[in-house]
N, C-alpha and C positions, 0 to 999 in steps of 0.2 A: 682633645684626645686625638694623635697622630695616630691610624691606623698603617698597620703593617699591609703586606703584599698578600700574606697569608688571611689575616683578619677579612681584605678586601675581596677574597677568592670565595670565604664561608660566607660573605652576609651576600655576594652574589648567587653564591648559591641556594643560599634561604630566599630569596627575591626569586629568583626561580622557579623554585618548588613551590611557593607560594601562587603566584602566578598561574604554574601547571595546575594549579590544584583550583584555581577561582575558572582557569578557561576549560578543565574537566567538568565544573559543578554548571558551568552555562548549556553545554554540551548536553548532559544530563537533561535539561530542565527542557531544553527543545525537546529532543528527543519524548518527554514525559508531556509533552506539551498537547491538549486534546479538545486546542481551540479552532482544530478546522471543521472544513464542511462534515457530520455525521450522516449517520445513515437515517434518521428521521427528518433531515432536510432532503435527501437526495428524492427519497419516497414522497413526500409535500410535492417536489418539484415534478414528477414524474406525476402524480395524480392530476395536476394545474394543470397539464399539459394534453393529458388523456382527457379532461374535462373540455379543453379548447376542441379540441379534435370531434369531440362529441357533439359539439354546439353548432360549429362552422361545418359540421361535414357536407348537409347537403348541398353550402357556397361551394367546399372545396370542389368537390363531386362535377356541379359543374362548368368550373374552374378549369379544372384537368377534362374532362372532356372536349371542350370547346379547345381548348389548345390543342391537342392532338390533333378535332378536325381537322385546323386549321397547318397542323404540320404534314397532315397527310394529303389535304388539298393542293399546298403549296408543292410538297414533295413528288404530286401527279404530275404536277404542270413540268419542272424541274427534266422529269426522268420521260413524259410526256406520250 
C-alpha cells in the first residue's frame, strides 16, 4: 500500500493527537498523584522531634549555657 502525501499528513496527525492525548493523561496522573509526604507524616515527624527536645533538654540547657560562658569569657578578654 503506497501512501499518498495527503494519507501521510492524516495518519501524522492521528500519531499526534494520539500522542497529545497519552502526554495529557500522564500529566493528569502526576498531578492526581498523592504519593508524597501528608500531613500525618509531617505531624509524626514534628512530635519525634518535640519528644527529643523533651528528653535532651536538660543536656541541651547546659549545652548552650556553657557555650555562651564561654563566648562571653572569650569576648571579655577580646574587648578587654
Amino acid at each position: 500500500m503506497k501512501l499518498n502525501i495527503s494519507n501521510k499528513v492524516t495518519l501524522m496527525k492521528a500519531q499526534a493527537r494520539f500522542l497529545a492525548g497519552r502526554a495529557r493523561e500522564k500529566v493528569e496522573e502526576l498531578l492526581k498523584d498523592e504519593s508524597g509526604m501528608g500531613t500525618v507524616e509531617v505531624i509524626l515527624i514534628i512530635v519525634v522531634l518535640i519528644g527529643l527536645v523533651i528528653i535532651f533538654k536538660e543536656k541541651t540547657d547546659g549545652l548552650v549555657k556553657e557555650i555562651f560562658n564561654t563566648i562571653n569569657t572569650k569576648a571579655g578578654k577580646v574587648t578587654g
